[in-house]
C-alpha positions as CSV (number, residue, x, y, z in Angstrom):
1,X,0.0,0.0,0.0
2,X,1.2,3.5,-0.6
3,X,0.9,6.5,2.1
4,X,-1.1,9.0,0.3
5,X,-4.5,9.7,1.3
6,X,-7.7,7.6,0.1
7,X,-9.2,10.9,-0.6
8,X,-6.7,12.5,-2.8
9,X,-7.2,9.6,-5.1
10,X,-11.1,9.8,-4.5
11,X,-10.9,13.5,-5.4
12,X,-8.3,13.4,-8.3
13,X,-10.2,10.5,-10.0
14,X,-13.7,12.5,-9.3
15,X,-12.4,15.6,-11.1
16,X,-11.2,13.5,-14.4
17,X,-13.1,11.2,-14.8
18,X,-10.4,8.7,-15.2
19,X,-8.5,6.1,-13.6
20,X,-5.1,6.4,-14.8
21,X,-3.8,7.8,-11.9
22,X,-1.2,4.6,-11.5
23,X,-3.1,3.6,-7.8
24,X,-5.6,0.6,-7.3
25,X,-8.4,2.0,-5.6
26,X,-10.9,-0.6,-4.6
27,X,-14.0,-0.8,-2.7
28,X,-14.0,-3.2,0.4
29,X,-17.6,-4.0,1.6
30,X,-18.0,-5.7,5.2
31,X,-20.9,-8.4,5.7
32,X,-22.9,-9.1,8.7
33,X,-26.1,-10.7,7.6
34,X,-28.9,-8.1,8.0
35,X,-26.5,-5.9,9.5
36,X,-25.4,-5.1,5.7
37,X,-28.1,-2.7,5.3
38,X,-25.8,-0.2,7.2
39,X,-23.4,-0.8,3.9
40,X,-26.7,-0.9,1.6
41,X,-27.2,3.0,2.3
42,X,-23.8,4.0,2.2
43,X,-23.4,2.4,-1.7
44,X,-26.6,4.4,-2.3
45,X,-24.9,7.5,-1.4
46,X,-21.8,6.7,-3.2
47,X,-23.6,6.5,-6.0
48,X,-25.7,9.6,-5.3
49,X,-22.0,11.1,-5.1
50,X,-21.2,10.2,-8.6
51,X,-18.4,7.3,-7.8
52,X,-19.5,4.3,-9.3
53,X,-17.2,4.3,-11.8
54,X,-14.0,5.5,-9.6
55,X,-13.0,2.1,-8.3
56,X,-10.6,-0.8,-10.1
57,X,-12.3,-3.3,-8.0
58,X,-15.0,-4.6,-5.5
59,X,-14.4,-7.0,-2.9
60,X,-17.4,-7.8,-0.6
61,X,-18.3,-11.0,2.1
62,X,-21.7,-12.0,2.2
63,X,-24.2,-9.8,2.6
64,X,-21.2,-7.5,1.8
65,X,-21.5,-8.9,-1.8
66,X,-24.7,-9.1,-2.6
67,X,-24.7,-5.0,-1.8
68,X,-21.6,-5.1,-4.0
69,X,-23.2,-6.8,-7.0
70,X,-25.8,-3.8,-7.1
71,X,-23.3,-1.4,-6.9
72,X,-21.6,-2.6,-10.1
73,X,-25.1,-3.4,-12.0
74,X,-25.9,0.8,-11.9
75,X,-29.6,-0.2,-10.2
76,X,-28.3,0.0,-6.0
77,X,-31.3,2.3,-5.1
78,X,-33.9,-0.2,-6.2
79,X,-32.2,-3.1,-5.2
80,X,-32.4,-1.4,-1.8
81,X,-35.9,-2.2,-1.1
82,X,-35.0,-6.0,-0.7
83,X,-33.3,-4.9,2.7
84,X,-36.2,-3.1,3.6
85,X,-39.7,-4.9,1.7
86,X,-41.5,-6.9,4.4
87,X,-42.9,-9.4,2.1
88,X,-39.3,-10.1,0.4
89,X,-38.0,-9.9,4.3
90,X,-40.6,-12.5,5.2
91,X,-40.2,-14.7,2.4
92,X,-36.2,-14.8,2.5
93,X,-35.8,-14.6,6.9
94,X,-38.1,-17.7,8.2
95,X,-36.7,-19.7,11.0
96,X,-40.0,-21.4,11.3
97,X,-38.6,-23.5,7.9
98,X,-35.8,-25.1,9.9
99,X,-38.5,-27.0,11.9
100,X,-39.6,-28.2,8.6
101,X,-36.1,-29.4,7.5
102,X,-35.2,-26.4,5.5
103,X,-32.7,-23.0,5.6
104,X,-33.9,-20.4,7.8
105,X,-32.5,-18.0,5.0
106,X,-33.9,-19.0,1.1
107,X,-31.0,-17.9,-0.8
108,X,-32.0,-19.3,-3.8
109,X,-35.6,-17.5,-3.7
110,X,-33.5,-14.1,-3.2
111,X,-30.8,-14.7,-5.8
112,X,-32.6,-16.6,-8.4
113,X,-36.2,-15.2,-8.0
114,X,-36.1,-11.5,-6.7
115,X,-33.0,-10.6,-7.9
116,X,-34.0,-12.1,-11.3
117,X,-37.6,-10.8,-11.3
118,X,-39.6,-9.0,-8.5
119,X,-36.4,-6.5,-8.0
120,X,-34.4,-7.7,-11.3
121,X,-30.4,-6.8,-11.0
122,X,-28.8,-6.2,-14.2
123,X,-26.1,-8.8,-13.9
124,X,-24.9,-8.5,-17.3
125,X,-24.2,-4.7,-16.0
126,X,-22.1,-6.5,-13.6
127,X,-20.7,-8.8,-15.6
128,X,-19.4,-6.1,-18.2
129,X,-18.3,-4.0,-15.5
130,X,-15.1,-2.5,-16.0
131,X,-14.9,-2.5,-12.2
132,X,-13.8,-6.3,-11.3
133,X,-16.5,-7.5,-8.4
134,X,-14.7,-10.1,-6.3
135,X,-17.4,-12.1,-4.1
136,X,-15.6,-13.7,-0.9
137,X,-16.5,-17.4,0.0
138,X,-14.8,-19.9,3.0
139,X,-13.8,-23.1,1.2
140,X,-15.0,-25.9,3.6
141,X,-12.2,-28.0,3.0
142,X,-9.0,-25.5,3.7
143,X,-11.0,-22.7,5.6
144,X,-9.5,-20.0,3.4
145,X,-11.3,-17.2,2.5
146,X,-11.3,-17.6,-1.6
147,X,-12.0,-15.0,-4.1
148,X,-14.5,-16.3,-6.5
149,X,-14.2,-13.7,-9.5
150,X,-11.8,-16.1,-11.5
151,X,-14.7,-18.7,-11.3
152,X,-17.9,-15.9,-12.6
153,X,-18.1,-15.9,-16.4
154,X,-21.9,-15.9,-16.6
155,X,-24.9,-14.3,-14.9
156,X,-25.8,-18.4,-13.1
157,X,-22.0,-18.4,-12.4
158,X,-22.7,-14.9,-10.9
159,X,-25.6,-16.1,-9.1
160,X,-23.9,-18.9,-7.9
161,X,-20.7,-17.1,-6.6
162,X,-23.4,-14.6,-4.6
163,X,-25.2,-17.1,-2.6
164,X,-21.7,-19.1,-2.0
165,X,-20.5,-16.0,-0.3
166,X,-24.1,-15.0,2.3
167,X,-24.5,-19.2,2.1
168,X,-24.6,-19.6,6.3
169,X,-24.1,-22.3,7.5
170,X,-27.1,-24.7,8.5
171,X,-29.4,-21.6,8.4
172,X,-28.7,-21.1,4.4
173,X,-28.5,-24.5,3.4
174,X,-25.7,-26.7,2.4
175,X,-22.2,-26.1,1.0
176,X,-22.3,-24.5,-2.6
177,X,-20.8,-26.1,-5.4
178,X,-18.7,-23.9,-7.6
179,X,-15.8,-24.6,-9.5
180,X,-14.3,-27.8,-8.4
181,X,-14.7,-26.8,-4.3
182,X,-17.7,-26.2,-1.7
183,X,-17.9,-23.2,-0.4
184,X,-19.9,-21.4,2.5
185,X,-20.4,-17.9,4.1
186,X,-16.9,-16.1,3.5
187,X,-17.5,-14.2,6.8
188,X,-16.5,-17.6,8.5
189,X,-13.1,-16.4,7.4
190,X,-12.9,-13.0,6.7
191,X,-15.8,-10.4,7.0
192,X,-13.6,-7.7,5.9
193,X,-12.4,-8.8,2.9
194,X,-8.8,-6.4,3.1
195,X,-6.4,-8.6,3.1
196,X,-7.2,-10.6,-0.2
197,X,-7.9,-6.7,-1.5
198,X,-4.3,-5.6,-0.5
199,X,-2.8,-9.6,-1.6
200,X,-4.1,-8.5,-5.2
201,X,-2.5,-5.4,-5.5
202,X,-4.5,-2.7,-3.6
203,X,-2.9,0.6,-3.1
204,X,-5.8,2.4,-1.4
205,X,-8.9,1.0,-0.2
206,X,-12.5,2.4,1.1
207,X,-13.8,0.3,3.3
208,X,-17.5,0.2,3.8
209,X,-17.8,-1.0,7.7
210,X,-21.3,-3.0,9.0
211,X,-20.4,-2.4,12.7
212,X,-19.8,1.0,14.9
213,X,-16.3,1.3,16.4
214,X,-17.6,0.4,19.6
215,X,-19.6,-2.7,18.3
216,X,-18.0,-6.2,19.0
217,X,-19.1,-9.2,17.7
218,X,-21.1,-10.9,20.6
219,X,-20.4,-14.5,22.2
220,X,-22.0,-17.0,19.8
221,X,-24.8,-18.6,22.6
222,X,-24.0,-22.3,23.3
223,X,-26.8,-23.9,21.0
224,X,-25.3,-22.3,18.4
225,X,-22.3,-23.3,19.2
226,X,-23.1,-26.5,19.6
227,X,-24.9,-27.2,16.5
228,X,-23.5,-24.9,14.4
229,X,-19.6,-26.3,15.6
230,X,-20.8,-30.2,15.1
231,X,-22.5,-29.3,11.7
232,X,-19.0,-27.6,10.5
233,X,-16.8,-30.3,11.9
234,X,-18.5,-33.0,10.4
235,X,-19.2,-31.7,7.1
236,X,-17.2,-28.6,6.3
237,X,-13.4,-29.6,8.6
238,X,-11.5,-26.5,7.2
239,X,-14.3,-24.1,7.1
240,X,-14.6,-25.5,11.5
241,X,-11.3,-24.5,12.0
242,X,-11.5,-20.9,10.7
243,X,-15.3,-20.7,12.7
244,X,-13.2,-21.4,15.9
245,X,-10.9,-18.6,15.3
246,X,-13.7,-16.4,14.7
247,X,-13.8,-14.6,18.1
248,X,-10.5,-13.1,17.1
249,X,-11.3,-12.5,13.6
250,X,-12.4,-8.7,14.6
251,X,-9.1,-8.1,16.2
252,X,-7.3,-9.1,13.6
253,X,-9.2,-7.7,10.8
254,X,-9.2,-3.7,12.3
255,X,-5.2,-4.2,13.4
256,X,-4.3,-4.7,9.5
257,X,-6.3,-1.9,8.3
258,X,-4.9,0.0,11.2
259,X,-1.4,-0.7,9.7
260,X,-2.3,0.5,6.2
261,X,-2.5,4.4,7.4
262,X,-4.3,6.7,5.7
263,X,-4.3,4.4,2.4
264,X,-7.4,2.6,4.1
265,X,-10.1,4.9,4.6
266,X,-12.8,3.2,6.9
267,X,-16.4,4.1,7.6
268,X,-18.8,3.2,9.7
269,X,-22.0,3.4,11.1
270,X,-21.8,6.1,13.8
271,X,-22.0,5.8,17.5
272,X,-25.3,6.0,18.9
273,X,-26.4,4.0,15.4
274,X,-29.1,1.1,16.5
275,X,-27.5,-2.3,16.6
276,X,-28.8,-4.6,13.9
277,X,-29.5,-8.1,14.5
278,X,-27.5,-10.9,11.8
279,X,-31.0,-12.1,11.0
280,X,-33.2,-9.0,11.6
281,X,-36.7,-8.7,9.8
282,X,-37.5,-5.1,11.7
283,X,-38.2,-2.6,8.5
284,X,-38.4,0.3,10.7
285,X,-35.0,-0.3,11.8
286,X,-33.8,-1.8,8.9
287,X,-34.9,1.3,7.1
288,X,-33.6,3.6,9.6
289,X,-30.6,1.8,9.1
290,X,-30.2,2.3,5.4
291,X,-30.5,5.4,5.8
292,X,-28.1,5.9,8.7
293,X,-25.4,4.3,6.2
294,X,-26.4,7.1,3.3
295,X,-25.5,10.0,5.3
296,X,-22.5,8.5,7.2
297,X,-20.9,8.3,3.6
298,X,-22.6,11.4,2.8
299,X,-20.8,13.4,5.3
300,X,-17.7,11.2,5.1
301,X,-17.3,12.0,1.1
302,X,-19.5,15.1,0.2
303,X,-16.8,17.7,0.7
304,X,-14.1,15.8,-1.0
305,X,-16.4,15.4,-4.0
306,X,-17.4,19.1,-4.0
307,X,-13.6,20.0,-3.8
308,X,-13.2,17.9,-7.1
């Protein structure tokens, strides 16, 4: 990474309209289940701000992607409503399913039915995208975190790669299939996706954060421990062993952007901002939410964009 300021290069690309500027600027997008809503309203105001054509790349986990994707496919404010719609909330958040053998969350409805009809993305916007997107996924078998742009070519690889990254485990259904590996949720091992950003070349990075500053990720409760650490043991070894390091995965994840300085610009949801449940179906909050997110990228960015 270099030490010049995330929002020179946000500036100096906003004035010419061009990325020549011999940086990598790329997008980082944190996940968090429901919790991404916070990172919903802040790529609405980015592109309210004019940026959607600023970055080289976007790298988002989970829910983190799937705000990503409708970033890069130019339709973000619509796609909003699918954080904040009650029927599509009801219809994709059930826990009542698991007593009847199924996911709590219906990935495939979201992905393959709204996405692709009630609130249509335009993945071949994505797709053609001179902006890379880069979807994070755990592989079950090593536990890495894993990339899966090299494995999108089309929009059911696309589709694929989105609900391999949100795929939770137990409450989304089994391992996804893509490539020649499985993969599940990549916030298993990395819900900020910085280090794979910075591993492919990242110079400077805007990081799009789901949690306040003084928001920890809570103690998993036992049952879920239980259930959830049996489940991954038995079926998913390597993604286990990074879920058992996840308690330090926080740590780890705000001491490396920490190092990168001022080429890692970082915003969050700001304190006093409601907390936001991984599997929340509140469209009051989750509205209030979105729009929290809007303005804390609104005031983070306006005045550097006006300066351009």
């Amino acid at each position: 990474m270099t030490s010049s300021n995330v929002a020179e290069v946000i500036r100096g690309r906003s004035a010419s309209g061009s990325r020549a500027d011999g940086n990598r600027l790329v997008l980082v997008i944190e996940g968090g289940g429901s919790r991404g809503v916070y990172a919903g309203g802040m790529v609405v105001a980015l592109e309210e701000l004019g940026l959607g054509g600023i970055f080289d790349a976007v790298y988002g986990t989970s829910a983190g992607a799937l705000n990503g994707a409708w970033f890069l496919s130019g339709r973000v404010v619509p796609g909003m409503r699918t954080w904040t719609d009650p029927a599509i909330l009801r219809r994709t958040v059930d826990s009542a399913r698991m007593l009847r053998g199924r996911p709590a969350f219906d990935l495939n409805w979201l992905v393959e039915q709204v996405y692709d009809g009630i609130e249509p993305m335009d993945f071949p916007a994505v797709l053609a995208n001179p902006t890379t997107f880069h979807p994070i996924a755990t592989d079950i078998h090593s536990g890495l975190a894993v990339d899966l742009h090299p494995f999108i070519d089309d929009k059911v690889s696309l589709q694929t790669a989105l609900r391999a990254s949100a795929g939770l485990p137990i409450l989304a259904g089994p391992p996804v299939p893509l490539g020649e590996a499985h993969y599940l949720d990549g916030g298993i091992a990395e819900s900020v996706p910085i280090r794979i950003a910075v591993r492919d070349g990242a110079t400077h990075a805007l990081v799009l954060r789901t949690r306040r500053v003084d928001e920890f990720r809570p103690p998993e409760p036992f049952l879920h421990q239980f259930v959830g650490g049996n489940y991954l043991r038995l079926r998913a070894p390597g993604a286990y062993r990074a879920w058992m390091t996840r308690p330090d995965q926080q740590t780890l994840e705000d001491e490396f952007l920490a190092d990168l300085g001022p080429a890692a610009l970082q915003i969050h949801p700001p304190l006093g901002s409601p907390t936001v449940a991984s599997a929340s179906r509140d469209t009051d909050l989750l509205t209030a939410a979105l729009e929290i997110g809007r303005h804390a990228v609104l005031d983070a960015l306006s005045e550097t964009v006006r300066a351009a």
